[in-house]
C-alpha positions as CSV (number, residue, x, y, z in Angstrom):
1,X,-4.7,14.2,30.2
2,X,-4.9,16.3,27.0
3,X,-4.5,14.4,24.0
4,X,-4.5,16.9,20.7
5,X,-4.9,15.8,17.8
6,X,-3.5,18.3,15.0
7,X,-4.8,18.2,11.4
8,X,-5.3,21.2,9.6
9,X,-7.8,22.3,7.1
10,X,-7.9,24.6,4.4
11,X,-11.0,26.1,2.3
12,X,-9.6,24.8,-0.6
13,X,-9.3,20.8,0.8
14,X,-11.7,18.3,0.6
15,X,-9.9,16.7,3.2
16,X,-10.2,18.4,6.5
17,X,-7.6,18.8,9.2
18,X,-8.5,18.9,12.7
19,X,-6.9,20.9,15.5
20,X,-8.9,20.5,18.9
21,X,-8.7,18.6,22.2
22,X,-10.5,15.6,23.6
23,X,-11.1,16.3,27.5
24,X,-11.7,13.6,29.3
25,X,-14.4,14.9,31.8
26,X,-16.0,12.0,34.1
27,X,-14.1,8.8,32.9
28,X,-16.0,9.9,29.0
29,X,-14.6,11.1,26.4
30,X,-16.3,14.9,25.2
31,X,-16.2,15.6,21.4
32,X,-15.4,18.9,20.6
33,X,-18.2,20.9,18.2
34,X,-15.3,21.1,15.8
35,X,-15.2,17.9,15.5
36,X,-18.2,17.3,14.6
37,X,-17.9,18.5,11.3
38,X,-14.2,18.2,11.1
39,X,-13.9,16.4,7.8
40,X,-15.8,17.1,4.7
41,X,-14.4,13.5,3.3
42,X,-16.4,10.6,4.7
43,X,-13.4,8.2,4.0
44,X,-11.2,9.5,6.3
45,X,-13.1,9.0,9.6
46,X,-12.4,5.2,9.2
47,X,-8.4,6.4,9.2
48,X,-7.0,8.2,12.0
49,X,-10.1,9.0,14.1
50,X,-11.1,5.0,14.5
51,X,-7.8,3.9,15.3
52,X,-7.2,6.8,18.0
53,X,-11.0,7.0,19.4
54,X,-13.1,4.7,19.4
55,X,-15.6,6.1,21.4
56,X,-15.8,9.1,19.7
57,X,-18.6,10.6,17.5
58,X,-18.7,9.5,13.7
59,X,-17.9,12.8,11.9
60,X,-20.1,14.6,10.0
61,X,-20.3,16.2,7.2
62,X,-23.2,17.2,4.5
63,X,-23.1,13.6,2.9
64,X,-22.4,11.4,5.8
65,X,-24.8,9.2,7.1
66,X,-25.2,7.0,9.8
67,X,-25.1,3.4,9.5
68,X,-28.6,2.8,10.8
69,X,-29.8,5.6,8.4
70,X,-28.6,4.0,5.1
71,X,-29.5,0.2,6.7
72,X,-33.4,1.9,7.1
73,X,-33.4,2.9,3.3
74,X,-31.7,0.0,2.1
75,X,-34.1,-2.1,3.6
76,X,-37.3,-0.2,2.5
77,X,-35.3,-0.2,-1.3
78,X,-34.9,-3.5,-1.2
79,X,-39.0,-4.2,0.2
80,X,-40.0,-2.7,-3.3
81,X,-37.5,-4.2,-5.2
82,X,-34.6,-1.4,-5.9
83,X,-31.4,-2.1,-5.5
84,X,-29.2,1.0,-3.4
85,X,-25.4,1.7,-4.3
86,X,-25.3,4.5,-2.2
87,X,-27.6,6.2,0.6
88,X,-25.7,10.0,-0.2
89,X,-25.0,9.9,-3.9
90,X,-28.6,8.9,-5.5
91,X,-28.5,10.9,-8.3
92,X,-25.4,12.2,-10.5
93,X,-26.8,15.4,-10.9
94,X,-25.8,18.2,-13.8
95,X,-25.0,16.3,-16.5
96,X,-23.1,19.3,-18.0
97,X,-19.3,18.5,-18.9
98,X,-17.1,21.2,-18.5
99,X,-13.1,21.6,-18.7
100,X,-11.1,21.7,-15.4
101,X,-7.5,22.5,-14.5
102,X,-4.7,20.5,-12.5
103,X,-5.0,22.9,-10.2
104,X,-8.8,22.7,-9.6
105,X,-8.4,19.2,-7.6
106,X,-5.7,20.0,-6.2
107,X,-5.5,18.5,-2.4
108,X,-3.4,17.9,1.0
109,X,-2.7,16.4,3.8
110,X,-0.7,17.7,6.9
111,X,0.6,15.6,8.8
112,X,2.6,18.0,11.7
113,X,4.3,15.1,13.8
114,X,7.3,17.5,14.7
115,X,4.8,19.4,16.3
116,X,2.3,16.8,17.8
117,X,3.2,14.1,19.5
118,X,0.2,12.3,19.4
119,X,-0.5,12.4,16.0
120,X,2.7,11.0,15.2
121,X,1.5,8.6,18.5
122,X,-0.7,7.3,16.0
123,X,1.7,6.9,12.9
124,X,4.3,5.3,14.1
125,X,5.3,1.5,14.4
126,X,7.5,-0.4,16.7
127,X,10.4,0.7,15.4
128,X,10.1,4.5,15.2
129,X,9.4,4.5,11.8
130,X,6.2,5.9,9.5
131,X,3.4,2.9,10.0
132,X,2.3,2.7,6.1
133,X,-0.5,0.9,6.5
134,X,-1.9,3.9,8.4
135,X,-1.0,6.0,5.7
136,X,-2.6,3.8,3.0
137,X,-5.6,4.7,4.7
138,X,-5.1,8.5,3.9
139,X,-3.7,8.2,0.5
140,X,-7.1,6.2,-0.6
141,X,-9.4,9.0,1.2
142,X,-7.0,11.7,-0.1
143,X,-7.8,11.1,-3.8
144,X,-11.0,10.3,-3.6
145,X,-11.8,14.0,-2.6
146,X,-9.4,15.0,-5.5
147,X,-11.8,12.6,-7.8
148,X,-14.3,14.6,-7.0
149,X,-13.2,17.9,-7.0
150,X,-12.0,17.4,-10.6
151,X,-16.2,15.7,-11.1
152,X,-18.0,18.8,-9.4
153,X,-20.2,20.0,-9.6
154,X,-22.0,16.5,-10.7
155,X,-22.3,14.1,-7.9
156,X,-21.4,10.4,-9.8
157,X,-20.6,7.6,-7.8
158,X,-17.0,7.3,-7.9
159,X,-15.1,4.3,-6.9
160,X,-11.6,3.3,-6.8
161,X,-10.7,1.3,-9.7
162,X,-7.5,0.4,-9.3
163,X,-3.5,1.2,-7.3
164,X,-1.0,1.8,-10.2
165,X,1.6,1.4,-8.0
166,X,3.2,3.2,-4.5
167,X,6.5,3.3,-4.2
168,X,9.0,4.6,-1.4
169,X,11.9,6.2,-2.9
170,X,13.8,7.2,0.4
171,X,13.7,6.6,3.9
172,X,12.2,8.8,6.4
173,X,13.6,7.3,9.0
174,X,13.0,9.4,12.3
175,X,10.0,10.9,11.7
176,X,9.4,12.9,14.9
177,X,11.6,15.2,13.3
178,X,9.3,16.0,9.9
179,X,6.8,17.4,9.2
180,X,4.6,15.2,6.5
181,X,2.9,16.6,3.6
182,X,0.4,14.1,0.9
183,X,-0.4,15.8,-1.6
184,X,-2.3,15.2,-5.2
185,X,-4.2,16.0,-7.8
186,X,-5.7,14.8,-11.1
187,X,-3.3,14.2,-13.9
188,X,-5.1,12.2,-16.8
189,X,-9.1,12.0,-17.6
190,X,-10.7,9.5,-19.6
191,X,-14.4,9.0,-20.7
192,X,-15.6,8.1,-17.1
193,X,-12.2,7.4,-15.4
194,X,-9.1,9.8,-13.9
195,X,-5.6,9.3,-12.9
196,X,-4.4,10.9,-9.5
197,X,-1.1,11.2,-8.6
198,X,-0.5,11.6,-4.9
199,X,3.0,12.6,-3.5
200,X,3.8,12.5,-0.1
201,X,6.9,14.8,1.2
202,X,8.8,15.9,4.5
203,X,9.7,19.2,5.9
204,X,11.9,20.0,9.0
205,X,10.3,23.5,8.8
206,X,6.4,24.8,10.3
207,X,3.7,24.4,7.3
208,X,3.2,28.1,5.9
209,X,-0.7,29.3,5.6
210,X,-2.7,27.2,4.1
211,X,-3.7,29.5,1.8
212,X,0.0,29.8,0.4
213,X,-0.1,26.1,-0.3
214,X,0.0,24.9,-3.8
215,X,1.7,22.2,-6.0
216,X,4.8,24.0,-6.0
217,X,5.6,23.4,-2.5
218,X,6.2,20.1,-2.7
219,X,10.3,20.4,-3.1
220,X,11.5,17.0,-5.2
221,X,14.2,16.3,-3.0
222,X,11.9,15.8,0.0
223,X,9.0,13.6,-2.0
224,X,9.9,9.9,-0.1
225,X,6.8,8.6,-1.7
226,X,4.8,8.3,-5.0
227,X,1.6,6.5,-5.6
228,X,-1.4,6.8,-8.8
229,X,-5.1,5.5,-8.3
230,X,-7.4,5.2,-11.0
231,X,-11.1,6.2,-10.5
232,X,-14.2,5.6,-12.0
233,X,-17.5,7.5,-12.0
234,X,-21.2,5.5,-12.9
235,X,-24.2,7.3,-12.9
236,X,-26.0,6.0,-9.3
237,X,-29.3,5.9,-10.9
238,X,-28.3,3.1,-14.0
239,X,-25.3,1.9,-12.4
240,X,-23.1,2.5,-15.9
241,X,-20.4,4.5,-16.3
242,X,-20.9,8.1,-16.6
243,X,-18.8,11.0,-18.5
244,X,-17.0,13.3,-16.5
245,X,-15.8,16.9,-16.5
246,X,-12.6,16.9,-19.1
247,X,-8.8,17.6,-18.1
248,X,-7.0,20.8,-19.5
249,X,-3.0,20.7,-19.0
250,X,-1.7,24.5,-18.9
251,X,2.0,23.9,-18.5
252,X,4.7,21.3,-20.0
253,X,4.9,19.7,-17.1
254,X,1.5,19.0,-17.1
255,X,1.7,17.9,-20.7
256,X,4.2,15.3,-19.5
257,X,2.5,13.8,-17.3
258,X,-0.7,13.8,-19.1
259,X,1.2,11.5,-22.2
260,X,2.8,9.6,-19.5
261,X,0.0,8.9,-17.6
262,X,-1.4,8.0,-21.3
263,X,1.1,5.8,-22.7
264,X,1.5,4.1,-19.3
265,X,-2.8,3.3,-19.3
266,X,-1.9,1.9,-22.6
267,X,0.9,-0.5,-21.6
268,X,-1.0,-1.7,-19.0
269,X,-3.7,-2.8,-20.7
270,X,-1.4,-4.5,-23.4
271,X,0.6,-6.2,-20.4
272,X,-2.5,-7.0,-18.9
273,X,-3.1,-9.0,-21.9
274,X,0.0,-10.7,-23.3
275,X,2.0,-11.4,-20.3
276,X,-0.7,-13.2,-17.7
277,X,1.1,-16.5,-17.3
278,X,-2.5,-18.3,-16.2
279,X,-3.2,-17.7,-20.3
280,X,0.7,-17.4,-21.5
281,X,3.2,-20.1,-21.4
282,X,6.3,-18.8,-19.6
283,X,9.1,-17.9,-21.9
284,X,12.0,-20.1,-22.8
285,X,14.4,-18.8,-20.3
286,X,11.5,-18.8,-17.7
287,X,10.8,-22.6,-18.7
288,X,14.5,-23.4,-18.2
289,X,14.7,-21.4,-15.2
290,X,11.3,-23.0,-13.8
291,X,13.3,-26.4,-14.4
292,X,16.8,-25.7,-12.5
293,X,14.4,-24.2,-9.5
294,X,12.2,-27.8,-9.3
295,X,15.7,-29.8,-9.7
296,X,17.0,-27.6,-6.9
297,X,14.1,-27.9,-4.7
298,X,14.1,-31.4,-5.3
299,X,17.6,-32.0,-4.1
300,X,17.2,-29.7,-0.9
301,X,14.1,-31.8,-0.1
302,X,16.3,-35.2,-0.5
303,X,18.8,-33.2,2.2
304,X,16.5,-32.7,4.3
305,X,15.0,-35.8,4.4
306,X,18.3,-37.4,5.0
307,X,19.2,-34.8,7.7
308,X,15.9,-33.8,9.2
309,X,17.9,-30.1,9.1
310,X,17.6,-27.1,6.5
311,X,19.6,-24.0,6.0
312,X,18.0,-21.9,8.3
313,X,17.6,-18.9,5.5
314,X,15.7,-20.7,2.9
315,X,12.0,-21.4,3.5
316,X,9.7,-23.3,1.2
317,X,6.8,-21.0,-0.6
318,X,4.3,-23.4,1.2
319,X,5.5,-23.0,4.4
320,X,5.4,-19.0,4.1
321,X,1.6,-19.0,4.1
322,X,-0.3,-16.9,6.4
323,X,-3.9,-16.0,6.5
324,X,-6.5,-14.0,8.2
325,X,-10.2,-13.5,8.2
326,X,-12.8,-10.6,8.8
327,X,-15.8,-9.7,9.2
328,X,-16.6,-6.2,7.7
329,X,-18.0,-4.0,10.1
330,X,-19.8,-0.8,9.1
331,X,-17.2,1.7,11.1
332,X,-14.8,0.9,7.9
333,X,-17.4,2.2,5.4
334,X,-16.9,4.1,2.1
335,X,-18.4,7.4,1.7
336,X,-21.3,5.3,-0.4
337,X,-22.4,3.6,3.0
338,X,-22.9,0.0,1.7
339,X,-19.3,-1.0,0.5
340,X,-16.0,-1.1,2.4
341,X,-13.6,1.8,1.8
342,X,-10.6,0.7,0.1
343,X,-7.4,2.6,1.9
344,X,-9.1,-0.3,5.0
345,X,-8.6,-3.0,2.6
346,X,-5.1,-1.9,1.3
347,X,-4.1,-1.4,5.2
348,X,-5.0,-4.7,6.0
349,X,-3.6,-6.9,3.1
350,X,-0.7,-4.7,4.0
351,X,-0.6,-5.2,7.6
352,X,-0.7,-9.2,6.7
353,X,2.0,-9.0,4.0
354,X,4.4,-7.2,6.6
355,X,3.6,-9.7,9.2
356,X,4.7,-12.4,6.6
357,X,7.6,-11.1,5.6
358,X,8.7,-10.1,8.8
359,X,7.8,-13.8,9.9
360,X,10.1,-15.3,6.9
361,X,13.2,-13.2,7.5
362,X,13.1,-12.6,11.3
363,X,13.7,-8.9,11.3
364,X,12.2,-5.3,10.6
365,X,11.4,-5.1,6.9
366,X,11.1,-2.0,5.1
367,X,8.0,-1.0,3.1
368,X,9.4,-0.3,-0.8
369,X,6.0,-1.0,-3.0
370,X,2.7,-1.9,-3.8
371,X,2.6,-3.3,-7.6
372,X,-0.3,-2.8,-9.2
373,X,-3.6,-4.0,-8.1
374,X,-7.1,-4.0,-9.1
375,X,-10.3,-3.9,-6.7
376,X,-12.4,-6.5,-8.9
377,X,-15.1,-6.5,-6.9
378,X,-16.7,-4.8,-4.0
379,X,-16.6,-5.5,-0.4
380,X,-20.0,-5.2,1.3
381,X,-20.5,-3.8,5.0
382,X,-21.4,-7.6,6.4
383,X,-19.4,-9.7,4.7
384,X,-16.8,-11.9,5.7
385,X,-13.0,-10.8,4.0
386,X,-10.7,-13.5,3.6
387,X,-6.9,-12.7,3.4
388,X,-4.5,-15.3,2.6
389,X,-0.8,-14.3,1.6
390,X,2.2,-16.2,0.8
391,X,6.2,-15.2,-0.2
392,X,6.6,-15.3,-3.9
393,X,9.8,-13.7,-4.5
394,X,13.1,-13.0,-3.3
395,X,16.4,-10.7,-4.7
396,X,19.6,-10.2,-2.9
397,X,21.4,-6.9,-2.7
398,X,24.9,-8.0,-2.6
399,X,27.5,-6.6,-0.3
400,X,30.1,-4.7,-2.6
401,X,32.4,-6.8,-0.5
402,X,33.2,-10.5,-2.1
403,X,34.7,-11.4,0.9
404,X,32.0,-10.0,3.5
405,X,29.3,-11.1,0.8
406,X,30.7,-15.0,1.5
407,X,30.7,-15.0,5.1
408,X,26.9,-14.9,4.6
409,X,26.9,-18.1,3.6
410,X,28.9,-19.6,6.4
411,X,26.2,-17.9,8.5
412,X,22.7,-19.2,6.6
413,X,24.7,-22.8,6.7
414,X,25.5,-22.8,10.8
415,X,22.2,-24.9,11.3
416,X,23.1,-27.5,8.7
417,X,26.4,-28.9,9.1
418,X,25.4,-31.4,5.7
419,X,25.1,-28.1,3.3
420,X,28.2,-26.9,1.9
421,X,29.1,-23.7,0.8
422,X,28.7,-24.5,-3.0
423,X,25.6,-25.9,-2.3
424,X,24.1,-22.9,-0.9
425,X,25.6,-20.9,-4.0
426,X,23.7,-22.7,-5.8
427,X,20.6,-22.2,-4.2
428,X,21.0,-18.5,-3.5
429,X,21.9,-18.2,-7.3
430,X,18.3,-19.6,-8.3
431,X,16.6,-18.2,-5.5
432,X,17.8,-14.7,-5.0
433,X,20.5,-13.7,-7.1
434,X,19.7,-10.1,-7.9
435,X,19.4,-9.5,-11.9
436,X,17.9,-6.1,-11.4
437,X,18.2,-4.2,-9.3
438,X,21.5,-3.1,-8.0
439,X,23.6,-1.4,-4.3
440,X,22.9,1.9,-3.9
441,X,25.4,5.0,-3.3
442,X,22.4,7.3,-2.0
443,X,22.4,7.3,1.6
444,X,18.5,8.0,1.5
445,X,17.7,4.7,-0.3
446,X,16.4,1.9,0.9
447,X,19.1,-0.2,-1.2
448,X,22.3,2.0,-0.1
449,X,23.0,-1.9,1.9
450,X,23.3,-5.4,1.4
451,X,20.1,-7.5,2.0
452,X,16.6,-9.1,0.9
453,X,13.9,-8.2,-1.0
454,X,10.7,-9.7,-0.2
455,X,7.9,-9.8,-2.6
456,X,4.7,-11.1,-1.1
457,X,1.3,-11.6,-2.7
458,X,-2.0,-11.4,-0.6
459,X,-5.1,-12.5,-2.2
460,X,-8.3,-11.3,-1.0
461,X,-11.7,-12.7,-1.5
462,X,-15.4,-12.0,0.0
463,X,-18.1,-14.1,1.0
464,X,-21.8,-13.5,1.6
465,X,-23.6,-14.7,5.0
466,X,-26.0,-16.2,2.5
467,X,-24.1,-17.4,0.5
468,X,-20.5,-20.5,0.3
469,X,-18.8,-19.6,-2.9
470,X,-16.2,-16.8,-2.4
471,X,-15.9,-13.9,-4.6
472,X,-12.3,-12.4,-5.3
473,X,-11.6,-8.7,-4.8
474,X,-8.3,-8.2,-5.7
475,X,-4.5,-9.2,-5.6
476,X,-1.9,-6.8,-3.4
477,X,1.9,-7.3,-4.2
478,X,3.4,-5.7,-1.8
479,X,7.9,-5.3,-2.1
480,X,9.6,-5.4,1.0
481,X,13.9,-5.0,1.9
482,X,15.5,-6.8,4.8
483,X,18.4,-5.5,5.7
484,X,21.6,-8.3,6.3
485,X,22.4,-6.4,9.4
486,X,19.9,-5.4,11.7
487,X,19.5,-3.9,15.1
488,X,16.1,-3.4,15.7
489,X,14.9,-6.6,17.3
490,X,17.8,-6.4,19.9
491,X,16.5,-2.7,20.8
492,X,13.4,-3.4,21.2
493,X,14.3,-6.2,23.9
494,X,13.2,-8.9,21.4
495,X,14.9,-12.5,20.9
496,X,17.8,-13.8,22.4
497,X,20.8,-12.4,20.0
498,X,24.0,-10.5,22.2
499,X,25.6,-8.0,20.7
500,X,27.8,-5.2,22.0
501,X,27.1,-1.5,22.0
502,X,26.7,0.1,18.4
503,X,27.1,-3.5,16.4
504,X,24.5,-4.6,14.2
505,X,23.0,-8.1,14.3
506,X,23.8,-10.6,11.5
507,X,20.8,-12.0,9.9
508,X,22.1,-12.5,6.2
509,X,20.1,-13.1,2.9
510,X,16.8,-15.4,2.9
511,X,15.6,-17.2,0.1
512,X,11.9,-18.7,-0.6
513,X,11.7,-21.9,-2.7
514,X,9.1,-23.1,-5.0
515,X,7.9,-26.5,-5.0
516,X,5.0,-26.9,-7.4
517,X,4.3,-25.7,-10.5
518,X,1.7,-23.1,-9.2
519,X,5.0,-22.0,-7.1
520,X,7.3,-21.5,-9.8
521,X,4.4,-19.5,-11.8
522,X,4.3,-17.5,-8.5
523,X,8.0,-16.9,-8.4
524,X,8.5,-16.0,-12.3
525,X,5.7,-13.6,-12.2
526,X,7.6,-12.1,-9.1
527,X,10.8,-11.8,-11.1
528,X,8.8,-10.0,-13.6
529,X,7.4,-7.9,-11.2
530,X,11.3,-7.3,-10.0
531,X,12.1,-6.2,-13.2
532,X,8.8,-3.7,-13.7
533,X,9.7,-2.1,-10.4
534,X,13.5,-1.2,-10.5
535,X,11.9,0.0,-14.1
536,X,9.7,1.7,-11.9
537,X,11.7,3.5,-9.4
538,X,14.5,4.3,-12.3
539,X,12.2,6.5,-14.2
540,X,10.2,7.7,-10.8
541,X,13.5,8.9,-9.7
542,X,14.4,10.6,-13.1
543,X,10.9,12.7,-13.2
544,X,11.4,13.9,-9.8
């Protein structure tokens, strides 16, 4: 059987695309030549090729290395007391800054599923839709060949600092009928850091030439996602930061989002600082809020212990807790050799988080963003990852509907015969009542329908063979919707709901509840987050 995988490459891309067969000849898969130096972008051999085969040849390119190469020199490094960040990048070479354009980094990444149906094999979840977490993968690898584009022709060591924020601003729902597109490029340069902004768009049409591929043929209506990474280069031989080739705008576009990018580094910083409720104390409204929700939980916990029976849509935070741990193998490598490559870490904590909220609401939820989150410290290849993530949020989309809107409630009460309906107003006013964000008329948006949002947190942290205490790496917020009707799990054969032809399972709103004090912290930092985000898309919509 042929299996093709289609990716295609351009002179100008960091990021190759490949476009050959693997034959099977004697029970063993044969790599092609071509695909042997199929990507120039180390980063993206632990993306698509891993996950499609595994026995295939790690691609090279002229600053791979194998893992028993940089293991060698990191052991005779270590034996006379050096310490190796990187077996490729050992020395940040010129040292001459110089002034680059927009359209010097610019990068992309076809995806043709339309035309390959094993590519989109590998893309696409149990529901026919775009698997993100796959596509994490690329966006991560993806700017870090626009990072250092925009750095040549130095060689720093370049890391990713931080995820601003992705954010899906339409569905793509059947995507064996597109064509995918990410694309990027730097938009803002600092001292030793950049800002990339990667789109990713859909075509029904066949990609033109490569060659006739630029920035402008990314049409605004078709861009169903939006996402910024911060890099950051250091000079490999005194592990500081290093300076980096300057930014020129040419155009008012440009311009624009040069400031924005400025003014938005700027807020972040200042947010960073005044509104961290570990240092803060929450507001007034937040402290009377944090009050009603511990009176509420208290009372539902008295019903239940009366009862022994809860309403079957309201789950406590603590009991929304799921975790996972890893051991970091060297197949998920960054281009540096000794650290784990980010898009892999953002796939997984992603991959958790959809497990989770999928868990809490009992259907299919929809991807809608990734706040923003900051790698604070490395991952090393032979460490063990620990993932542990938990609900923190909830918002209802109201039906437009009063009437249909209340028959919810007679639903999410069918289990508990003790909870009345004013009851469970009262609940679903503390615990979901959406403030910001509001039904959409757009049939492409996620919120064109009545449902859930679901925020949930994932913290990650990394311990050392050698060593007990854990080390944390970073914080994902991932934003999910639940739809109140839903028809995938009876599709797919899954549970025991009936339904006739065409009709769409009822699963109605869901609602997490905060115990503890840590809890309630958890939930008004979500409904800050809430806020941020419908913020967020609001102006992501207008600038596009």
């Amino acid at each position: 059987m042929l299996r093709t995988l289609v990716t295609r490459t351009t002179p100008r891309v960091g990021y190759r695309h490949f476009s050959r067969s693997l034959i099977a000849a004697q029970g063993k898969p044969e790599v092609s030549d071509y695909l042997d130096k199929a990507s120039e972008a180390p980063d993206a051999t632990a993306t698509i090729l891993n996950d499609l085969i595994h026995e295939a040849k790690r691609i090279q390119s002229q600053k791979s290395a194998t893992w028993f190469q940089a293991l060698t020199e990191r052991q005779k490094q270590l034996a006379s007391g050096k310490v190796l960040d990187s077996y490729s990048y050992t020395t940040a070479g010129t040292a001459d800054i110089k002034e680059k354009k927009r359209a010097d980094s610019f990068s992309f990444l076809l995806l043709p599923f339309k035309e390959d149906q094993w590519l989109l094999d590998s893309y696409i979840n149990a529901f026919g839709r775009l698997k993100v977490g796959q596509l994490f993968q690329d966006l991560d690898a993806l700017a870090g060949t626009i990072a250092y584009k925009h750095t040549s022709p130095a060689e720093p060591m370049i890391v990713t600092a931080s995820v601003d924020r992705i954010c899906m601003l339409q569905r793509v729902d059947e995507i064996s009928k597109y064509n995918l597109m990410v694309s990027g490029s730097v938009v803002w340069v600092g001292r030793s850091s950049m800002e990339i902004s990667i789109k990713a768009s859909f075509t029904e049409d066949a990609f033109p030439p490569e060659s006739e591929i630029t920035e402008d043929f990314v049409k605004d209506e078709n861009v169903f996602l939006s996402a910024n990474f911060t890099f950051v280069a250091r000079n490999p031989e005194t592990h500081r930061s290093t300076p980096i080739n300057r930014f020129l705008p040419l155009n008012e576009k440009e311009w624009v989002d040069y400031t924005r990018a400025e003014s938005h580094n700027a807020a972040k910083k200042l947010r960073a600082k005044d509104r961290q409720l570990t240092t803060n104390v929450p507001t007034t409204e937040e402290t009377e809020l944090m009050h009603n929700l511990w009176k509420a939980s208290t009372k539902l916990k008295e019903q239940i212990g009366d009862t022994g029976i809860k309403p079957k849509n309201l789950a406590f935070m603590n009991d929304t807790v799921l975790k996972s741990v890893m051991f970091m193998q060297p197949q998920y490598r960054n281009r540096h050799s000794y650290m784990i490559f980010g898009g892999y870490l953002m796939k997984q904590a992603f991959e958790l988080a959809y497990c989770n909220s999928a868990a809490f609401s009992h259907a299919p939820p929809r991807f809608i963003s990734l706040d923003a989150t900051s790698f604070t410290n490395p991952v090393p290849v032979g460490s063990v990852l620990y993932l542990k993530s938990k609900v923190v949020y909830t918002e209802h989309i109201p039906e437009s509907d009063p009437e249909a809107e209340a028959a919810n409630h007679s639903d999410a009460i069918a289990s508990d015969p003790h909870t009345t309906d004013a009851q469970l107003d009262e609940y679903f006013k503390l615990y979901g009542s959406s403030q910001f964000i509001n039904m959409s008329n757009d049939p492409k948006d996620f919120l064109n329908k009545a449902g859930t949002i679901v925020q949930v947190k994932v913290d990650t942290s990394v311990r050392s063979l050698n060593h007990d205490a854990h080390q944390k790496t970073g914080t994902f917020i991932y934003s999910f919707f639940v739809p109140k009707y839903s028809y995938e799990n009876e599709n797919l054969g899954v549970g025991n709901q009936t339904v006739a032809s065409g009709r769409e399972v009822k699963n109605g709103h869901y609602a997490v509840v905060p115990e503890s004090y840590s809890d309630m912290i958890n939930f008004i930092e979500g409904k800050r987050r809430a806020k941020e985000t419908a913020e967020s898309f609001k102006q992501l919509r207008q600038n596009i």
